[in-house]
LUMZA-167118 format. One line per field, with one value per residue (C-alpha): x, y, z; chain; residue number from 1; residue in three letters. Coordinates in steps of 0.25 Angstrom, whole numbers. Layout:
! residues N
x [X; ...];
y [Y; ...];
z [Z; ...];
chain [A; ...];
resi [NUM; ...];
resn [Ala; ...];
***
This chain:
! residues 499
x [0; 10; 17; 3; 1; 16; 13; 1; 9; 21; 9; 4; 18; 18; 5; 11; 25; 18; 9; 17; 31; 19; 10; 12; 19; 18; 7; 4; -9; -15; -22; -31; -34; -49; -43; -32; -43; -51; -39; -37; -51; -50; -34; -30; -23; -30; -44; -44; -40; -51; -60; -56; -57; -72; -75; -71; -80; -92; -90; -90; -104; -108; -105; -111; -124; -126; -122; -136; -142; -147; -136; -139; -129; -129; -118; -118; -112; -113; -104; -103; -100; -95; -93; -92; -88; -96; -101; -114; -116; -131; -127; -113; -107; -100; -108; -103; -110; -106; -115; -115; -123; -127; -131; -132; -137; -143; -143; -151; -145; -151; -146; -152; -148; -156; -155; -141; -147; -147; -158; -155; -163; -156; -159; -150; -152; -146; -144; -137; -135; -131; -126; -123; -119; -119; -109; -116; -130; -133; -131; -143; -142; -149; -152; -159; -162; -164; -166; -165; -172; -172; -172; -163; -161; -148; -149; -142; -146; -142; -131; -127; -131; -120; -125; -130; -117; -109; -116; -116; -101; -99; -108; -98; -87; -91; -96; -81; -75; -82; -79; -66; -66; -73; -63; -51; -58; -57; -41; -39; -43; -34; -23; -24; -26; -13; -6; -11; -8; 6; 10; 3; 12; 26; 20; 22; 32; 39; 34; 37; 53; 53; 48; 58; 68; 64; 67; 79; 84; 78; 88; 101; 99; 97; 109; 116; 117; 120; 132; 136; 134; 143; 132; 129; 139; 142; 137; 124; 124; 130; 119; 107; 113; 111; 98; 95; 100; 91; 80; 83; 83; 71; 65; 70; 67; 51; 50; 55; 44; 33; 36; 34; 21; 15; 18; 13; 0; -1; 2; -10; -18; -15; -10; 1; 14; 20; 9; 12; 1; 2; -9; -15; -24; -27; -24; -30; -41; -51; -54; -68; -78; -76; -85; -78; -93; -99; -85; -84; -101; -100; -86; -94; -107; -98; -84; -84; -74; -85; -94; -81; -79; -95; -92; -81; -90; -101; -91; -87; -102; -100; -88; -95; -106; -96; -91; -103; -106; -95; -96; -112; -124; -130; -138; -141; -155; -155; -168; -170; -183; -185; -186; -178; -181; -174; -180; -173; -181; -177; -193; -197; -186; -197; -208; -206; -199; -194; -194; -182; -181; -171; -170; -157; -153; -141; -134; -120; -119; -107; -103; -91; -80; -71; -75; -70; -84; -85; -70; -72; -86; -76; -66; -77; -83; -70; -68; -82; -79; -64; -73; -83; -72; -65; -79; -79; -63; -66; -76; -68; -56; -65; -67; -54; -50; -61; -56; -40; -43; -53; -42; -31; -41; -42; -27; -25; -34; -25; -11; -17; -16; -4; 3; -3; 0; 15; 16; 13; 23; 34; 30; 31; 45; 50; 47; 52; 66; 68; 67; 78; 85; 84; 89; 101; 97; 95; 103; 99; 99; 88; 80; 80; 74; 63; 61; 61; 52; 41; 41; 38; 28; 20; 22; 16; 5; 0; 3; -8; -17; -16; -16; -31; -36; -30; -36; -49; -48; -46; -57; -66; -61; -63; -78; -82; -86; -82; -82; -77; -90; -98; -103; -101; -95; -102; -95; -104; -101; -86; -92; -87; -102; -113; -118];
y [0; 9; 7; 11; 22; 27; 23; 35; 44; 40; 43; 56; 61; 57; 65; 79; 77; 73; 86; 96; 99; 102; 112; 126; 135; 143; 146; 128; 124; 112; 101; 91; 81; 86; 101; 94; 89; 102; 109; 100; 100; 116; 118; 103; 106; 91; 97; 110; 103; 93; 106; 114; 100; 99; 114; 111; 101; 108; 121; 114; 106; 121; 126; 114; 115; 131; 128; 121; 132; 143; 151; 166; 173; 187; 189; 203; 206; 221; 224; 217; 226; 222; 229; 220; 220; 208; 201; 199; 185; 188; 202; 199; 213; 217; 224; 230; 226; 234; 227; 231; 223; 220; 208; 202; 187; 182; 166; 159; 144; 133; 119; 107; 95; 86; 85; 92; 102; 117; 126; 142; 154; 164; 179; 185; 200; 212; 222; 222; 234; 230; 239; 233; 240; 236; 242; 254; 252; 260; 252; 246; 246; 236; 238; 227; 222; 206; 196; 180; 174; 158; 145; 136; 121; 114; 98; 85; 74; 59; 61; 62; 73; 81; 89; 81; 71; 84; 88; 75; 74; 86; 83; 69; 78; 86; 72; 67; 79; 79; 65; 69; 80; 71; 59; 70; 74; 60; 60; 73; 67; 55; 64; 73; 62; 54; 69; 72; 58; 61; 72; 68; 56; 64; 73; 61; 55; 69; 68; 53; 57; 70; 60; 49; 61; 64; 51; 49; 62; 55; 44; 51; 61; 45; 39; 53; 55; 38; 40; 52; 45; 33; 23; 20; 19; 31; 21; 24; 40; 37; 29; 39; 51; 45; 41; 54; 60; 49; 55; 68; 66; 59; 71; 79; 69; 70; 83; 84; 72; 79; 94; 86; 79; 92; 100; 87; 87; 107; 104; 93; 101; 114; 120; 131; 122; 134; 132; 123; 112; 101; 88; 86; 72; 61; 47; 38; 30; 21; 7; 12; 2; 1; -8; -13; -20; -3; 3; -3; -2; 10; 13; 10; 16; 30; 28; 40; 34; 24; 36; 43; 29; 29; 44; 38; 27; 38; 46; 34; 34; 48; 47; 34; 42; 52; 39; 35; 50; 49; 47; 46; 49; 63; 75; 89; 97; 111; 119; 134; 143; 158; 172; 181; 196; 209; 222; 237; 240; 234; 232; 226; 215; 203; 210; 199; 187; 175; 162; 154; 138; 132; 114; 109; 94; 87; 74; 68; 54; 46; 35; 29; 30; 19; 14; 25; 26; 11; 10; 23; 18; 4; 13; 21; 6; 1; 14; 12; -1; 4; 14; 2; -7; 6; 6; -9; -8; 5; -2; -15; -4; 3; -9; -13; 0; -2; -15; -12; 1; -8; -19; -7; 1; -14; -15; -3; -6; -17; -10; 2; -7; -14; 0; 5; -7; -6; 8; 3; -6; 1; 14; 4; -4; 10; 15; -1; 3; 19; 13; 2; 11; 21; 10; 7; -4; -2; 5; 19; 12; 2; 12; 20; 8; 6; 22; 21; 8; 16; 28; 18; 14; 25; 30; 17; 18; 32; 26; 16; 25; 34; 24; 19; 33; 33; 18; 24; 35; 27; 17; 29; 36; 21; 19; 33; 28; 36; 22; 34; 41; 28; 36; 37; 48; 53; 56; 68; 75; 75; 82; 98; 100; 93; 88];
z [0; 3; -10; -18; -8; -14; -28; -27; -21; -33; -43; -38; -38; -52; -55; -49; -54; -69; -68; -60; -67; -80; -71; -79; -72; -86; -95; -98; -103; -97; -107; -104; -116; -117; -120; -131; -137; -136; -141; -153; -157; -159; -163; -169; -183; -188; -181; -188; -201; -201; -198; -210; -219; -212; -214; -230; -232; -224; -232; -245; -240; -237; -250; -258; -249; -253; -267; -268; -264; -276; -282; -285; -294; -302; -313; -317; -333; -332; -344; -356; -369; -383; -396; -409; -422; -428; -441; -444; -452; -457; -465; -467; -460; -449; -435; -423; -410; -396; -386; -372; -358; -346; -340; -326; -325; -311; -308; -297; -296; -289; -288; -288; -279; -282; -297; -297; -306; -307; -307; -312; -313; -322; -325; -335; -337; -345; -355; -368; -378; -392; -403; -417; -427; -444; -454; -462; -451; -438; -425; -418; -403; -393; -379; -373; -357; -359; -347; -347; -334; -334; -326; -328; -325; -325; -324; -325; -329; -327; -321; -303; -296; -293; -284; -274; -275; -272; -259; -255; -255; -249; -238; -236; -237; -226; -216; -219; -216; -203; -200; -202; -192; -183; -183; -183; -170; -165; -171; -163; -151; -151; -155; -145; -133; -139; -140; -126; -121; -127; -120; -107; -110; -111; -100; -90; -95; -92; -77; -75; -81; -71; -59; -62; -62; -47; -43; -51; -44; -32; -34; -38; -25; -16; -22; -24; -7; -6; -15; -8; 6; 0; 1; -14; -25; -35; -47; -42; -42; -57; -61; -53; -60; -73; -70; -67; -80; -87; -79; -83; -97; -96; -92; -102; -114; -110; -108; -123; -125; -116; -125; -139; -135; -130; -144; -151; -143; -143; -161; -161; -153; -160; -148; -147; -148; -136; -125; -115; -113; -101; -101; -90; -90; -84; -88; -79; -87; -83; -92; -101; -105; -119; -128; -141; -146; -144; -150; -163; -165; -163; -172; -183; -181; -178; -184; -196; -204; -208; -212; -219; -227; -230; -236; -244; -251; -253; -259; -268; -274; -277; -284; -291; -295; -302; -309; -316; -319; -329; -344; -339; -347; -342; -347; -342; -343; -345; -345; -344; -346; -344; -353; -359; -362; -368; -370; -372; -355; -344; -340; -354; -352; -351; -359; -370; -363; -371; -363; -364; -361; -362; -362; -364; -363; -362; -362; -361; -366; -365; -375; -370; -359; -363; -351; -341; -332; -331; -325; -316; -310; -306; -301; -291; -288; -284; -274; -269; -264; -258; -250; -245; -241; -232; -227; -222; -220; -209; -201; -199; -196; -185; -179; -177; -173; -162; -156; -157; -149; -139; -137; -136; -125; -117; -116; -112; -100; -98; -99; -90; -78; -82; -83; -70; -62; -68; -63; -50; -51; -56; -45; -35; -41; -41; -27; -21; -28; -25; -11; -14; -22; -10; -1; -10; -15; -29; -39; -46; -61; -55; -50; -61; -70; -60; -61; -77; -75; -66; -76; -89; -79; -77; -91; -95; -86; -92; -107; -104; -98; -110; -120; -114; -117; -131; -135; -127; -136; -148; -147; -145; -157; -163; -158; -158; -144; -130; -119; -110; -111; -117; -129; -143; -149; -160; -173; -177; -162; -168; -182; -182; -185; -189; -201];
chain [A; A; A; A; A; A; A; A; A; A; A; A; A; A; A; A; A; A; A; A; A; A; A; A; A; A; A; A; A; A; A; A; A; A; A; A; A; A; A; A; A; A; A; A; A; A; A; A; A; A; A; A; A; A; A; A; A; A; A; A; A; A; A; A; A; A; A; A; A; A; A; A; A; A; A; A; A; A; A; A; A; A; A; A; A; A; A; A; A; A; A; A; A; A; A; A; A; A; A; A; A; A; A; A; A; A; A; A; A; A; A; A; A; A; A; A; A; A; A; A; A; A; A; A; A; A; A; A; A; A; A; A; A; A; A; A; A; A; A; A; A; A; A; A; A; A; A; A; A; A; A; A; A; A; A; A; A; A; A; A; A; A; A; A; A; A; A; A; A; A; A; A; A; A; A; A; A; A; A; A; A; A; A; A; A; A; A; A; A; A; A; A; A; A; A; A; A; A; A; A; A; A; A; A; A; A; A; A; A; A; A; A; A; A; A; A; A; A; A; A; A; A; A; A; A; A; A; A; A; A; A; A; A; A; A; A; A; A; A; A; A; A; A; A; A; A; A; A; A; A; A; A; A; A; A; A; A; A; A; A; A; A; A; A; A; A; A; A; A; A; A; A; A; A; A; A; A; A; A; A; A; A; A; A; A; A; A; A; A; A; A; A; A; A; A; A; A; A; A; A; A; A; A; A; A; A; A; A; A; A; A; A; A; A; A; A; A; A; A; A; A; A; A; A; A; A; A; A; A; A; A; A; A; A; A; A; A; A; A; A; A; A; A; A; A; A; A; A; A; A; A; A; A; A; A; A; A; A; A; A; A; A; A; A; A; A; A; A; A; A; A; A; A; A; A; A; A; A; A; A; A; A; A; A; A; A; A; A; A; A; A; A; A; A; A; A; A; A; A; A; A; A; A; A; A; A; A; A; A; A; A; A; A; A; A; A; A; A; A; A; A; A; A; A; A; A; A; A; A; A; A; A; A; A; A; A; A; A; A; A; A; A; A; A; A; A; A; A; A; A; A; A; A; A; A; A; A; A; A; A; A; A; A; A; A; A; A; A; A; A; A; A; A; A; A; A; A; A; A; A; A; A; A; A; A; A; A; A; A; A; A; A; A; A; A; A; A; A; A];
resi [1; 2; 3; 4; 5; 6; 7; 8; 9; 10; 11; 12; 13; 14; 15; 16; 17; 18; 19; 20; 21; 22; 23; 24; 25; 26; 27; 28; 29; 30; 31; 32; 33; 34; 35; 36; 37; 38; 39; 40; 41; 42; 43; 44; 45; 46; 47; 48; 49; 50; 51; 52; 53; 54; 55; 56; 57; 58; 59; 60; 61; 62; 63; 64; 65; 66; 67; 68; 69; 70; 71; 72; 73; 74; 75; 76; 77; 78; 79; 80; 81; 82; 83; 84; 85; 86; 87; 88; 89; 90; 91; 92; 93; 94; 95; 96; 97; 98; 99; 100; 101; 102; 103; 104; 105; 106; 107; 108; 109; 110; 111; 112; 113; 114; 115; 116; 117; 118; 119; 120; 121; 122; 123; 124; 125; 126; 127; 128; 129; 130; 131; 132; 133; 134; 135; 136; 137; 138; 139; 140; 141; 142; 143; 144; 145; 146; 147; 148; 149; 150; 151; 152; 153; 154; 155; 156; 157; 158; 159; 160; 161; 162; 163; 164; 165; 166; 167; 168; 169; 170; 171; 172; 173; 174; 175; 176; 177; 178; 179; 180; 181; 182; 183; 184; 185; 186; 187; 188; 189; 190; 191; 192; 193; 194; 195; 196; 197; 198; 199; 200; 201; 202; 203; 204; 205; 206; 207; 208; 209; 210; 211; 212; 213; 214; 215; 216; 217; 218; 219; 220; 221; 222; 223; 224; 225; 226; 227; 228; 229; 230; 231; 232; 233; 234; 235; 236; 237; 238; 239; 240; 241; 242; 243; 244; 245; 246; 247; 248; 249; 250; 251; 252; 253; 254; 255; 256; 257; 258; 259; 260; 261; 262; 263; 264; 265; 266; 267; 268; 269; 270; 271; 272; 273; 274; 275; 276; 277; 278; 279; 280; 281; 282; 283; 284; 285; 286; 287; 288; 289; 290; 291; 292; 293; 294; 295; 296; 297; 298; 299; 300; 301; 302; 303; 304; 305; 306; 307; 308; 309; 310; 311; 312; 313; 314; 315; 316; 317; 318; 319; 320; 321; 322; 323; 324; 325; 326; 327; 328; 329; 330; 331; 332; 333; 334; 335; 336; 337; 338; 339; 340; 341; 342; 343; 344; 345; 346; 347; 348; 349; 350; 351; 352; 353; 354; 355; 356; 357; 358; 359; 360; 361; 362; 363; 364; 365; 366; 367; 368; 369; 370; 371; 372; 373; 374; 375; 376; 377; 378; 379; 380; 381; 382; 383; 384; 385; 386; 387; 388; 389; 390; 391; 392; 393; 394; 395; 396; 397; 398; 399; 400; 401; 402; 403; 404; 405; 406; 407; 408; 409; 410; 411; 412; 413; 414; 415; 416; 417; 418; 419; 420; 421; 422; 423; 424; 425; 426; 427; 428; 429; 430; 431; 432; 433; 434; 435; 436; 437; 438; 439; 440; 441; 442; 443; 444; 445; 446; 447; 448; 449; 450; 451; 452; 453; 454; 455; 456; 457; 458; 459; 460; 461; 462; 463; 464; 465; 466; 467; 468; 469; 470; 471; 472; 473; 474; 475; 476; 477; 478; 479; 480; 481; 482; 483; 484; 485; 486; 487; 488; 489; 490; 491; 492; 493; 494; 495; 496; 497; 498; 499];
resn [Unk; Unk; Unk; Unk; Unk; Unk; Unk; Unk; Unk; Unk; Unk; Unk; Unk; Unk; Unk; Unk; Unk; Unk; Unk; Unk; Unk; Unk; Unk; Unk; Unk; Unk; Unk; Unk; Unk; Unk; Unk; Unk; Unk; Unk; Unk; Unk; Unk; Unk; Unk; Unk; Unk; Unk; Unk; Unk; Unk; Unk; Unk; Unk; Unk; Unk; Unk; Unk; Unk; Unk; Unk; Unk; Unk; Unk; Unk; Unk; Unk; Unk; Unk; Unk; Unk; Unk; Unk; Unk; Unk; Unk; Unk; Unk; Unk; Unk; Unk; Unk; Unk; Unk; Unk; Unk; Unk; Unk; Unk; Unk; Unk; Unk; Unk; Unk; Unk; Unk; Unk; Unk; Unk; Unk; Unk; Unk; Unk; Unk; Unk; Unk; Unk; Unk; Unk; Unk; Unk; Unk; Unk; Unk; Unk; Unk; Unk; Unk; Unk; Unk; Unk; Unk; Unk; Unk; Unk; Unk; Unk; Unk; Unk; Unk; Unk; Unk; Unk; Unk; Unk; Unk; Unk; Unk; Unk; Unk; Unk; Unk; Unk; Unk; Unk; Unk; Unk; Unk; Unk; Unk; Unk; Unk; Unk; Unk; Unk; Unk; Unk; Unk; Unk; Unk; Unk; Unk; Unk; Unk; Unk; Unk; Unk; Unk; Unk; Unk; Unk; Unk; Unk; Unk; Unk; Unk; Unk; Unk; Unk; Unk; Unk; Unk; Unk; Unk; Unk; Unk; Unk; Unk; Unk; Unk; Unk; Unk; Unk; Unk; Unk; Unk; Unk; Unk; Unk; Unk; Unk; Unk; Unk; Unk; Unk; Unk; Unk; Unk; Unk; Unk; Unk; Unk; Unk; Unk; Unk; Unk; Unk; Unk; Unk; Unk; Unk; Unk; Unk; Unk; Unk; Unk; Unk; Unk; Unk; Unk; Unk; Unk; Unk; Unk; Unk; Unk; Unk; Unk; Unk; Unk; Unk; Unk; Unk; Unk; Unk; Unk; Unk; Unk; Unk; Unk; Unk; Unk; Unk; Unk; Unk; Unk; Unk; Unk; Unk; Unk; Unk; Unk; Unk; Unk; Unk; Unk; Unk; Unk; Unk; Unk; Unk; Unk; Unk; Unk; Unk; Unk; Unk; Unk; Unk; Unk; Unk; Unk; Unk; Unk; Unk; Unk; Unk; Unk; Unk; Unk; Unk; Unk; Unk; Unk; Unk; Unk; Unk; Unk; Unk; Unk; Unk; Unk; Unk; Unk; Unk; Unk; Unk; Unk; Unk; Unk; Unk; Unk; Unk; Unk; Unk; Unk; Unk; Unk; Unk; Unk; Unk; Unk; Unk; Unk; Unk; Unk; Unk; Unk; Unk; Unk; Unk; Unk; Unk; Unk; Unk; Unk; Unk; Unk; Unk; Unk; Unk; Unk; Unk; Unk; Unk; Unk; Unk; Unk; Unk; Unk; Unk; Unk; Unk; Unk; Unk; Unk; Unk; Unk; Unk; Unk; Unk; Unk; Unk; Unk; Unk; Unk; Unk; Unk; Unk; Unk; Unk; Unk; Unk; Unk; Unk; Unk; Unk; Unk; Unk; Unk; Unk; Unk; Unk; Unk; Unk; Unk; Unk; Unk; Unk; Unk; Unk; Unk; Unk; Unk; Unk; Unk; Unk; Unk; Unk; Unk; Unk; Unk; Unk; Unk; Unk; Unk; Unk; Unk; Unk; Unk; Unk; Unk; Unk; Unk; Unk; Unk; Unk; Unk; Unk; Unk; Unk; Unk; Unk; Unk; Unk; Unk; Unk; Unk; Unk; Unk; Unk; Unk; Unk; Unk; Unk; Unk; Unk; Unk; Unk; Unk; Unk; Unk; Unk; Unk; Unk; Unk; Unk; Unk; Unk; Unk; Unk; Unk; Unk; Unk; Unk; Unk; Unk; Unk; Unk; Unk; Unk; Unk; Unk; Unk; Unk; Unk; Unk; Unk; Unk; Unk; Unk; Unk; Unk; Unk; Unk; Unk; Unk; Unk; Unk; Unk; Unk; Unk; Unk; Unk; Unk; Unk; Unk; Unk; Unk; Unk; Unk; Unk; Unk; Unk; Unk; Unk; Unk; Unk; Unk; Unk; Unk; Unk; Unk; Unk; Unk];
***
């Protein structure tokens, strides 16, 4: 009992000498791993990336979406003048013709998404002064205000709907992009805990050297004032001093680790590589109930690289769809009615109005392609069916992933209490031999393995408490399931907005 009672004292000495030689006596900011993450999500490089790629593909959904909308534009002629010299064919002689106008033409365009057609009101209107002017004649002038107002219908026939394939693509476009964003997130958070567990790592590794300093230092002072008092040989000063300069390097090799693991976890972050941070956490973890039966359900009801592979086989059919487009049989239908009218006043434009229709039909027939469509459409068959089998081929992958990361959490269970009871161990080997060594009988190079073995120890100890709240970590990342909070985590909640 008294030994344990010593080994909680020896641990909560650990605990002040781990956090105490880090406590800011400048300007230091303190990080827990919930404000990494905060920080990442706003100032992460990889997340403001993924954010300008989403905010690409929502603009261009935007654009497309108001582009269906009517179009209303006025284009404006307001000079136009010309003088001539000219031949007249039906008098055989030559004229001069100086023609001045003004027009302006006002166009109302409406798009049509479900036949991918195009439906226009147009109005054209203007004045035109002509003068002509015949060898050995006078010159005759006309001044004349005309107006053209007609609807117009533009539309395709046998053939895909371009339109509506366009939108649709642009509104996948704009789901993967979000996915991305959403399993970005998800990478960002098990950077960050594997950045932050690093530095935590070094940090400790920096406190466990320092304390193995002071109780190397503690030894070379014992058998210092034996060798000076004659009672222990001067082999044994020798060999503390070099263990004290070991120690000492020690300490100054993981402060150089401890310095580069916090700038790798500030650059991830999107910190200011010059402020000082210092991780404050706790890595104690309790075993969580995990069941792999509701963790691979789940995976593939929610895992949205099955959703991004389904995108990329609808995104096949589109492309097949272009295929068969080529070399096809199609036509298009152009009809237009409406009334002209001209007069010398502006008011008396439409007193005599000519109608105007307009039917036109057309037709493109191909013949032969050598052969060219037939191969293409096998082409786009054969990348369809590539797309299908990465479907199957994900899902079998996500179930794996599942399992490895279930077996991986269970062993980790198990090494967590295989490292703590070795800590104990070594704690206790190490105190059972400072008294030896006290004593005299033990030398200062065996004591200073049973100091490096207690330090391994307690480094070991924290790895495998760390690496359970990685694997637990991963196997949420893997379900898209939080056994912490028994909950599933719902991959539109990731989503930077909704769709």
């Amino acid at each position: 009992m008294k030994c344990v009672n010593h080994l909680m004292v020896r641990r909560a000495g650990l605990f002040l000498m781990l956090w105490l030689p880090f406590l800011p006596l400048t300007a230091q900011q303190s990080l827990t791993l919930d404000r990494a993450l905060e920080i990442a999500g706003t100032n992460s490089p990889s997340i403001q990336q993924s954010l300008l790629n989403l905010e690409r593909y929502q603009n261009n959904l935007e654009a497309q979406r108001a582009a269906l909308k009517s179009k209303f534009s006025l284009s404006l002629n307001p000079v136009d003048y010309t003088n001539t010299r000219r031949f007249d064919s039906r008098f055989s002689e030559w004229y001069t013709n100086e023609t001045f106008s003004t027009n302006a033409t006002f166009r109302v365009e409406q798009p049509i998404l479900v036949t991918d057609g195009t439906l226009s009101l147009i109005n054209r209107f203007g004045w035109q002064s002509s003068t002509a002017e015949f060898t050995g004649q006078e010159a005759t002038t006309s001044e004349r205000f005309s107006n053209n107002l007609y609807l117009a219908l533009n539309q395709p026939l046998f053939t895909y709907n371009r339109l509506k394939l366009q939108l649709k693509e642009l509104e996948l476009s704009y789901e993967n992009a979000n996915i991305s964003y959403a399993m970005q997130r998800l990478n960002m958070e098990r950077m960050v805990t594997q950045y932050f567990y690093s530095v935590y790592m070094a940090q400790m590794n920096l406190a466990i050297a320092r304390e193995e300093l002071a109780n190397t230092r503690k030894s070379h002072e014992i058998i210092k004032n034996k060798v000076d008092a004659g009672l222990a040989a001067r082999e044994e000063l020798y060999q503390a001093e070099l263990n004290l300069s070991q120690s000492n390097s020690t300490v100054q090799n993981r402060q150089v680790s401890f310095e580069n693991a916090k700038d790798q976890l500030k650059m991830y972050l999107g910190m200011d590589l010059f402020e000082d941070i210092l991780v404050m956490t706790d890595v104690e973890a309790e075993p969580v109930k995990v069941d792999l039966q509701k963790a691979i359900d789940n995976g593939l009801v929610s895992r949205m690289e099955l959703r991004q592979r389904e995108i990329d086989l609808e995104t096949s059919q589109f492309d097949m769809i272009r295929t068969k487009a080529l070399n096809e049989f199609n036509g298009s239908m152009n009809l237009a009615y409406g009334f002209i009218g001209d007069n010398e006043k502006l008011t008396g434009v439409f007193d005599q109005p000519t109608k105007n229709p307009q039917v036109q039909l057309s037709f493109n027939i191909p013949i032969f392609d050598w052969g060219e469509r037939k191969a293409r459409i096998k082409a786009q068959e054969a990348a369809i069916k590539s797309q299908e089998l990465n479907f199957d081929e994900q899902k079998k992958q996500i179930i794996i992933d599942i399992r490895e990361a279930y077996r991986n959490l269970q062993n980790q269970v198990n090494q967590i209490e295989i490292a703590r009871q070795n800590e104990r161990n070594a704690q206790l080997t190490y105190e059972i031999n400072l008294e030896r060594y006290e004593n005299g009988d033990l030398t200062g190079m065996d004591l200073n393995l049973y100091q490096t073995q207690l330090s391994n120890q307690k480094i070991n100890y924290a790895q495998a408490l760390i690496n359970y709240k990685i694997e637990l970590l991963n196997l949420k990342i893997q379900s898209l399931y939080d056994f912490e909070k028994d909950q599933a985590v719902i991959p539109t909640e990731l989503y930077k907005t909704d769709k």
